[in-house]
C-alpha positions in Angstrom: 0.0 0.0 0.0 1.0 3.5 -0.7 -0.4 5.8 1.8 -3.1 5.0 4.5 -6.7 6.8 3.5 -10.1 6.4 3.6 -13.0 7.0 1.4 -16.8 7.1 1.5 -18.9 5.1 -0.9 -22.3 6.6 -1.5 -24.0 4.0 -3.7 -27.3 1.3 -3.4 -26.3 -0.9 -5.3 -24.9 -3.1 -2.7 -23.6 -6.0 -5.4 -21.2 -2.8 -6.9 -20.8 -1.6 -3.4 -19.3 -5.0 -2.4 -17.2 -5.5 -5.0 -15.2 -1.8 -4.6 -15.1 -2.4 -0.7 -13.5 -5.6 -1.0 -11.3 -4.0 -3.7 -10.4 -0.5 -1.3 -9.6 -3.0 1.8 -7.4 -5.0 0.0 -5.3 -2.2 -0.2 -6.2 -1.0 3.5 -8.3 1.4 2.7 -10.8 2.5 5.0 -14.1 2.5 3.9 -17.5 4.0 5.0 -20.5 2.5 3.6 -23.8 5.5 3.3 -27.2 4.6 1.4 -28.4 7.9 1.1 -27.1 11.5 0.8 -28.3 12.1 4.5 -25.9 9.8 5.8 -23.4 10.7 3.2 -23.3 14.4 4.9 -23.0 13.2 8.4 -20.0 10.8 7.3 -18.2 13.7 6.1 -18.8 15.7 8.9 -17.6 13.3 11.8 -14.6 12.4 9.4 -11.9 13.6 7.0 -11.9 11.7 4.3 -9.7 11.5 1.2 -12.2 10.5 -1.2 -16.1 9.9 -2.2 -17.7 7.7 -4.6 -20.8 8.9 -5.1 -23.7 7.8 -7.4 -26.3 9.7 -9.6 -29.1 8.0 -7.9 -28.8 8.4 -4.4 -31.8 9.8 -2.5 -32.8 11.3 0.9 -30.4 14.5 0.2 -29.2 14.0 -3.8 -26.3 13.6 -5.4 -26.4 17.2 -6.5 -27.3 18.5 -2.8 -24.3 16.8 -1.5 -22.0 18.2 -4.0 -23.3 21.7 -3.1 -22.5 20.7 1.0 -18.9 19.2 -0.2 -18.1 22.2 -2.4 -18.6 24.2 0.7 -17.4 22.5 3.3 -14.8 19.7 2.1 -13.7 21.4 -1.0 -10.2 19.7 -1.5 -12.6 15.9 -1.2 -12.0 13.9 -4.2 -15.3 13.3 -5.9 -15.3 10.3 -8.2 -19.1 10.5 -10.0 -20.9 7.9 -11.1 -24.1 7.0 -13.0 -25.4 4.3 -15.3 -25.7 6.9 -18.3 -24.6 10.0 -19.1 -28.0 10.5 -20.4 -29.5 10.9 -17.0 -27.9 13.7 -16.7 -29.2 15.5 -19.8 -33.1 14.7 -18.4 -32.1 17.2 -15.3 -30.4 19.5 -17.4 -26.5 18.8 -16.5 -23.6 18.8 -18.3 -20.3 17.4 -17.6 -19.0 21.4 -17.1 -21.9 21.5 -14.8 -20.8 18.6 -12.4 -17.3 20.2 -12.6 -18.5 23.6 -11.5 -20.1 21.5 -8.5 -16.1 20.1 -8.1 -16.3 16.6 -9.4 -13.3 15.5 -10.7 -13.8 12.2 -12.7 -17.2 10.6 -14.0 -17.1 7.6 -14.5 -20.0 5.6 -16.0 -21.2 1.8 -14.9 -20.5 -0.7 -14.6 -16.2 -0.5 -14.7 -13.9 -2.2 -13.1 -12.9 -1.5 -9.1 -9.1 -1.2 -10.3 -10.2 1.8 -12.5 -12.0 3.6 -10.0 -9.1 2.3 -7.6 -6.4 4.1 -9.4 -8.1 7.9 -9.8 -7.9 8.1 -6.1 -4.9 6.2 -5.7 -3.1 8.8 -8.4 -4.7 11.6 -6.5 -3.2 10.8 -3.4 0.1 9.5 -4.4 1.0 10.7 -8.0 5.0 9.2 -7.1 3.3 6.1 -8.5 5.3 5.7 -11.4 8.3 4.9 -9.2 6.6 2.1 -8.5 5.2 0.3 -11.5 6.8 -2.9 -11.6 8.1 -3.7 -15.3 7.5 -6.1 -17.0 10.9 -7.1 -18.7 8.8 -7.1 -22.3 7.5 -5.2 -25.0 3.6 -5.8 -25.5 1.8 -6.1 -29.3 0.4 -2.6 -30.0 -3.4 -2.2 -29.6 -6.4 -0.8 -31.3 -8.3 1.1 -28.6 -11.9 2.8 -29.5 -12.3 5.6 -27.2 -13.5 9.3 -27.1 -11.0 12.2 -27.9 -11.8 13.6 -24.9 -10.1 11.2 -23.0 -6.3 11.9 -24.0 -4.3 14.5 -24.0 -0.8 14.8 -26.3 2.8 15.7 -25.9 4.8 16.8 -29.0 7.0 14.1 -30.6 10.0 16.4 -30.5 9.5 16.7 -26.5 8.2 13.3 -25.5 10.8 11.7 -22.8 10.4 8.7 -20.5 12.4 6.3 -18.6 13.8 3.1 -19.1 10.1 1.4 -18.1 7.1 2.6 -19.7 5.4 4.5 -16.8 2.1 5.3 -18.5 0.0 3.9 -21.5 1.5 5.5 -24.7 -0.9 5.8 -28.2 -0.9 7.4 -31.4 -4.3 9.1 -32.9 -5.5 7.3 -35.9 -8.4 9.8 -36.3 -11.5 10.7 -34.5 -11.7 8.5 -30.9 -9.8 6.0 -32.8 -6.1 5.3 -31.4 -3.6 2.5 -31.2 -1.8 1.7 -27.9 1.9 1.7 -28.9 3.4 0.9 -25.5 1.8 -0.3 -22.0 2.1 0.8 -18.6 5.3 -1.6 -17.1 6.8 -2.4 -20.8 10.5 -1.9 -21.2 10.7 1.7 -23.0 11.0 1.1 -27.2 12.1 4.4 -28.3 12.9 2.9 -31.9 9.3 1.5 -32.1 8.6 5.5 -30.9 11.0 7.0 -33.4 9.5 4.7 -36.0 6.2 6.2 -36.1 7.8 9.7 -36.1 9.9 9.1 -39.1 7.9 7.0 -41.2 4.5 8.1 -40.4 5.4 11.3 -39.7 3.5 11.7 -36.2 3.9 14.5 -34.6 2.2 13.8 -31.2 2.0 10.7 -28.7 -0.8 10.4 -26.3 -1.3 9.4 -22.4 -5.0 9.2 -20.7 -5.6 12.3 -18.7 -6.3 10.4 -15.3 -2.5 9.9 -16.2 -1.5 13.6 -16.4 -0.8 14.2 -12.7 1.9 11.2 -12.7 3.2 12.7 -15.7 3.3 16.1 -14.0 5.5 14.6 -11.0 7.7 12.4 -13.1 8.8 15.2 -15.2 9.1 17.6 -12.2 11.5 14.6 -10.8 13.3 14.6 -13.9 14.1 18.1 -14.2 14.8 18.6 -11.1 18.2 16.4 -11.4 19.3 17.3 -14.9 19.0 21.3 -14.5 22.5 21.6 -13.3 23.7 18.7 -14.9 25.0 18.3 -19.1 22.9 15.3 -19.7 20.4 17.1 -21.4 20.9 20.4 -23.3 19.5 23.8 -22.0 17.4 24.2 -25.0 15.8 20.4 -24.1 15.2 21.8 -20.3 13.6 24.5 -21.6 11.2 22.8 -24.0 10.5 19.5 -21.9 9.4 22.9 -18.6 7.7 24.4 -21.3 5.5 21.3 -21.6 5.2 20.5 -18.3 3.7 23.5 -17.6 1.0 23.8 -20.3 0.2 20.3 -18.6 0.2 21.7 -15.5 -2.1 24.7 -16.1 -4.4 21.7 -18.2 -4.5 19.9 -15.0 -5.7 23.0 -12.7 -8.2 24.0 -15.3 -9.8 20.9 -16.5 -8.8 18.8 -12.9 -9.1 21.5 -10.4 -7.0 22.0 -7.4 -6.1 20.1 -4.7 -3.1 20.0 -2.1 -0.9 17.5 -4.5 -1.3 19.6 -7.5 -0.8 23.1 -5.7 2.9 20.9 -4.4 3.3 19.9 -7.8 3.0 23.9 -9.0 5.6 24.9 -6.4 7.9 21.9 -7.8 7.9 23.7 -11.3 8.4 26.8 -10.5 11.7 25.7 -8.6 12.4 24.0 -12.0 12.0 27.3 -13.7 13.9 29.0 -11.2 17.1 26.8 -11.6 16.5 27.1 -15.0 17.5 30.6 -14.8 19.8 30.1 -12.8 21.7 27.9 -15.0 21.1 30.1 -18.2 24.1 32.8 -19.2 21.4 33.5 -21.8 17.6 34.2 -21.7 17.4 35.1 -25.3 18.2 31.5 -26.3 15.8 30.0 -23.6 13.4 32.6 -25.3 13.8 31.7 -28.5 13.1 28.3 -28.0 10.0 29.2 -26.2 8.6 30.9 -29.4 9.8 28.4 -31.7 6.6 26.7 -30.0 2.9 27.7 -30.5 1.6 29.7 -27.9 -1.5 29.1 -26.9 -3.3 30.2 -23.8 -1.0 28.0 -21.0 2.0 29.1 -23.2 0.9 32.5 -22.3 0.8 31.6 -18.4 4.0 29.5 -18.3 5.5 32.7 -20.1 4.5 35.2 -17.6 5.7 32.7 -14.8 8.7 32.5 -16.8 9.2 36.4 -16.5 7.6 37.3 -13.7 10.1 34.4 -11.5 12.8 36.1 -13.8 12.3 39.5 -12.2 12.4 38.0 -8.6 15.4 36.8 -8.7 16.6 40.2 -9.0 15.3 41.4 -6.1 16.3 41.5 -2.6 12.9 41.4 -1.2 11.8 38.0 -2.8 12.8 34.8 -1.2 12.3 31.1 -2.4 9.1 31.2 -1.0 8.0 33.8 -2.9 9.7 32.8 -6.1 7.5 29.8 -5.3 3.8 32.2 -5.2 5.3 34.6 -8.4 5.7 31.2 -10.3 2.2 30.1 -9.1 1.1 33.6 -9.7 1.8 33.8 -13.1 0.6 29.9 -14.1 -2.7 30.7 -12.5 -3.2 34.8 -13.6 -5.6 33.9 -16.1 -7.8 31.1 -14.7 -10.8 32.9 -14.3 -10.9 33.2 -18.1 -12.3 29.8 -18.2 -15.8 31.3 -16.3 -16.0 33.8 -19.5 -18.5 33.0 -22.2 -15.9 31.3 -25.3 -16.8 34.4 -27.8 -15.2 36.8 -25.3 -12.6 34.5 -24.5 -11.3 33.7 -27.7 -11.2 37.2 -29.6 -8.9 39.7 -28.7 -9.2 42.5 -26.0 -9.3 45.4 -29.0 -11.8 43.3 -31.0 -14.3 44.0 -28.3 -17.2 46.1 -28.0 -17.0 48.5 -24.8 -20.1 45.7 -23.2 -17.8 42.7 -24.1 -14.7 44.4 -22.6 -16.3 45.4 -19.4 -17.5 41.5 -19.2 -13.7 40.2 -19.5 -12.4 42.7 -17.1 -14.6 40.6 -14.7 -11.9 37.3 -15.1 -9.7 38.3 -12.2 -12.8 38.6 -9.5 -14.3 35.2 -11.4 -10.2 33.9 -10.9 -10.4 34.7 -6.8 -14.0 33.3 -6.8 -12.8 30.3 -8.5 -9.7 29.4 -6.0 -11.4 31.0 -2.8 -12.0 26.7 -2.0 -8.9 26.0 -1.6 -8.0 26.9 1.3 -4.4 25.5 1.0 -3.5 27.4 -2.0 -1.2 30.6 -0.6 -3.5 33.7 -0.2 -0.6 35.7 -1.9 -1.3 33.7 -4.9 -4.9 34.8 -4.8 -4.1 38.4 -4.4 -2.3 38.2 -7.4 -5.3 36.9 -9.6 -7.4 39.1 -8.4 -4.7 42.4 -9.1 -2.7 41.5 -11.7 -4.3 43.6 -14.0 -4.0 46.7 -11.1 -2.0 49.6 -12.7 0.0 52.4 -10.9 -2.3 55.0 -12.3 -5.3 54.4 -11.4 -6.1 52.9 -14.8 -6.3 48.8 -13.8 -9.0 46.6 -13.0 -11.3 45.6 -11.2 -10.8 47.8 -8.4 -8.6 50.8 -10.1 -6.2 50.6 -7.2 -3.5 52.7 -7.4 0.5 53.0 -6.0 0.9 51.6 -2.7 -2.7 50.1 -2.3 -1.5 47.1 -4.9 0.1 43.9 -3.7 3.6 43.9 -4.6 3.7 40.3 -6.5 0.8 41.2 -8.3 2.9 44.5 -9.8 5.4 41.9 -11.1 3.2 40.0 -12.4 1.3 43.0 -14.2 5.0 43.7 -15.8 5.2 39.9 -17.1 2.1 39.9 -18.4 2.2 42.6 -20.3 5.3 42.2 -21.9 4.0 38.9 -23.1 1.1 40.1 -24.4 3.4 42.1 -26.9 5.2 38.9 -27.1 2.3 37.2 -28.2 0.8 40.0 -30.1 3.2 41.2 -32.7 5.4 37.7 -33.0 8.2 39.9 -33.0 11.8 38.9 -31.3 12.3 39.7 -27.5 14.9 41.9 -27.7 12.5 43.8 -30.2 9.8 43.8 -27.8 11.8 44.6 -25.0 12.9 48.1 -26.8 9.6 48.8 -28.1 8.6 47.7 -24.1 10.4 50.3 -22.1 10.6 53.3 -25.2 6.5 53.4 -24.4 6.3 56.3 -21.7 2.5 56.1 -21.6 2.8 52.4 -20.5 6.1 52.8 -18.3 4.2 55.5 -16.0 1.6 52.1 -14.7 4.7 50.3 -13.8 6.7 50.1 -10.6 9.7 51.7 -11.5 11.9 49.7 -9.1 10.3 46.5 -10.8 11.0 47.8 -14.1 14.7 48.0 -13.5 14.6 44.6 -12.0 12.9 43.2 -15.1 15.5 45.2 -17.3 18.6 43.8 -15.1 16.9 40.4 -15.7 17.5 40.9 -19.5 21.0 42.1 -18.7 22.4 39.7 -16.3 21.7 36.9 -18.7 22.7 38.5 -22.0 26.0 40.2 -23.2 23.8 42.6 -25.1 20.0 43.6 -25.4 20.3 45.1 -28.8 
C-alpha cells in the first residue's frame, strides 16, 4: 500500500458496493458505507476523508445536494461521480461542465472495473506512482483502442521523454476516438518503435490518458529537477521539456481543479524554472526556444511565470518562498478566463465592444471566486489573480487601485504579463519587444519603476547585449 486513506462510498447498489469495498480493503483502505445523501453528509462531517464515490441515484439528500454541501465545506474531497448513463444527466439539465463547477473531478460511468476507480484516487493521493510500476521485462503487441477524444491529452514528438520502463500507456491518434496503444504501462521503453512512427508516419504527437497527467506532471518535475545543473540534457531540451510540463500543468488545474498534490506539484515547477534561470548565461536562447513553440493560452501563463520568477530573482525582497507564489502567480493569472463565455474569450481585448470588454475585465474577480475553496492554496497567490491587472495609475482593474494600495507580486506579475502580451501580439523577437517595451512612456508610468529596472537587469544579467 502507498499511503493510508479512507473513502466514503455513496451508492445502493450493494452488489457494486461490495465489489469496490472488497477492492479498497485489499489495499487498507478505510471505507465508510452511506445509502443515502443524509448519511453521506454526516460521514463527512464526523470524518476527514480522502475521497467519495458517489452515485447519480442516491436519494434522501441527492447527489447534487451533497456536491453543493462538499463544495462548501470539504472542498479539497476527491469526488469520483458515477451514473449508469450520461444520459440521466441531460433529463435534469446537466452537463459534464456542470458537475465540474459543483467540483467533481472524474465521472465515470457503470459498470467499470474497481481497479479503474481504484487508481483515480490512488493517483490523487500518491501521484510518485510511477516509481513504483513494476516492469514487465517485455514489450507488448500494439493495440487498437476505440475511445473518445476527450479522454487523452498529447505531448509533442519532439519533447516526449520517459524512462527506461514505460510508466504510463502511450498511443498514437489514428483519427476521430480511434487510437492504437503503442506501449503499456510496465513495458520496457521502445524508443525505436517510438522514433519509428515519427519518421515514417510522420506523427507529430503521442498520447497518455488524462487520469494519467498528474503522474506525468510529477515524473517530469522529478526529472528536471536532477538534470538542471547537470550536461545530460541540453539547456534548449530543459527548456522545451518545462515548457510542456507546464502547459500540462495549467491543463490539470483547469480541466482537474486543485487540490493540495497539484498546488505541491505547482511549487515543484516553479523551482524547475527557477534553476533554470539560474543555470542560463542567456535568456534570449531559452526565449527563442519558447517561441519556436505555439503559444497558446497556457504558453501564455507558463510565459509570464517565466518572466515574472525572472524578475524575482533580481530582487532582494523576494525569497524562495516567494519565487514559489510569483511562479504560481503567473501559471494561474488567467484562470478565471475559463468562467468567460468562449466568444469573449477567444477574440482579442481590442476586437471588443465596450459591453464585451467590461465583461472580460470581470476574469480576475471570477479567478479569486474560482480558488477561494482551496484553502491551501497561498492567499498571496490569490491576491495576485485578483490584481494582476492593477495599474499604478489608477487605470487597472477591477478595483482601479493605485500605487501603494496594490500587492507587490501582483505588480510583477502585471509587468510579465504585459510584456508577453506584446510577445504574443506582434510575433516579433524579445529583444525587439523589450525596446519597443520600455521606449513606451505612456505604458512605463503604470509600472513600478523599481520593478522595471529589476525586469531590465533580468535581461542584462543573462545576455551580453540587449540590442
Amino acid at each position: 500500500m502507498i499511503c493510508m486513506a479512507s473513502i466514503v462510498i455513496a451508492d445502493t447498489d450493494k452488489e457494486w458496493v461490495a465489489k469496490l469495498k472488497e477492492y479498497f480493503e485489499k489495499y487498507q483502505y478505510e471505507v465508510s458505507l452511506v445509502d443515502n445523501g443524509k448519511k453521506c453528509q454526516i460521514a463527512l462531517a464526523n470524518k476527514k476523508h480522502s475521497a467519495i464515490i458517489l452515485d447519480f441515484s442516491i436519494k434522501d439528500h441527492s447527489s447534487i445536494s451533497v456536491l453543493k454541501y462538499i463544495k462548501i465545506n470539504c472542498p479539497s474531497l476527491r469526488v469520483i461521480f458515477t451514473l449508469t448513463n450520461l444520459a440521466e444527466l441531460e433529463e435534469i439539465g446537466l452537463s459534464k461542465s456542470d458537475l465540474k463547477h459543483l467540483g467533481v473531478y472524474d465521472i465515470v460511468e457503470k459498470p467499470t472495473e474497481p481497479e479503474q476507480i481504484f487508481k483515480l484516487i490512488e493517483l490523487y493521493n500518491n501521484p510518485t506512482l510511477w516509481n513504483k510500476i513494476e516492469r514487465t521485462g517485455e514489450t507488448k503487441n500494439e493495440e487498437n483502442v476505440d475511445e473518445p477524444d476527450d479522454n487523452f491529452d498529447k505531448i509533442s514528438s519532439k519533447t516526449f521523454f520517459s524512462g527506461n520502463t514505460t510508466i504510463y500507456d502511450i498511443y498514437i491518434r489514428l483519427k476521430q476516438d480511434k487510437y492504437v496503444k503503442v506501449l503499456h504501462r510496465g513495458d520496457v521503453f521502445d524508443q525505436q518503435r517510438l522514433d519509428k512512427y515519427i519518421n515514417e508516419k510522420n506523427v507529430e504527437f503521442f498520447y497518455f490518458k488524462k487520469e494519467d497527467r498528474i503522474l506525468y506532471i510529477n515524473f517530469m518535475n522529478k526529472l528536471l529537477s536532477k538534470v538542471t545543473n547537470t550536461e545530460k540534457i541540453s539547456q534548449k531540451s530543459q527548456a522545451s521539456l518545462t515548457k510542456t510540463l507546464t502547459d500540462k500543468y495549467i491543463n490539470e488545474v483547469f480541466t482537474g481543479g486543485m487540490n493540495p498534490r497539484v498546488v505541491e506539484e505547482g511549487k515543484a515547477i516553479c523551482e524547475n524554472i527557477h534553476g533554470l534561470l539560474a543555470r542560463s548565461d542567456d535568456m534570449k536562447k531559452l526565449l527563442d526556444t519558447f517561441l519556436e513553440m505555439e503559444i497558446d493560452e497556457e504558453g501564455q501563463s507558463f510565459l509570464v511565470s517565466f518572466f515574472s520568477i525572472a524578475i524575482g530573482k533580481e530582487l532582494n525582497w523576494v525569497t524562495e518562498r516567494s519565487v514559489q507564489t510569483l511562479g504560481m502567480g503567473g501559471m494561474l493569472h488567467d484562470i478565471g478566463k475559463i468562467k468567460l463565455p468562449d466568444n469573449i474569450r477567444n477574440k482579442k481585448f481590442s476586437e471588443m465592444t465596450d459591453e464585451e470588454k467590461e465583461i472580460y475585465k470581470t476574469h480576475p474577480q471570477l479567478g479569486v471566486e474560482l480558488l477561494q475553496d482551496f484553502p491551501f492554496l497561498p492567499e498571496p497567490v490569490r491576491q495576485i489573480v485578483l490584481q494582476h491587472h492593477e495599474r499604478l495609475d489608477g487605470s487597472g482593474y477591477p478595483h482601479r487601485l493605485t500605487g501603494m494600495k496594490i500587492f507587490p507580486m501582483a505588480k510583477v506579475i502585471a509587468i510579465a504579463d504585459e510584456f508577453v502580451n506584446q510577445l504574443v501580439e506582434t510575433k516579433m523577437s524579445p529583444v525587439e519587444v523589450l525596446n519597443q517595451f520600455i521606449r513606451n512612456e505612456e505604458l512605463m508610468i503604470q509600472f513600478d519603476s523599481n520593478l522595471l529596472r529589476s525586469f531590465l537587469k533580468s535581461f542584462i544579467s543573462n545576455n551580453k547585449k540587449i540590442a
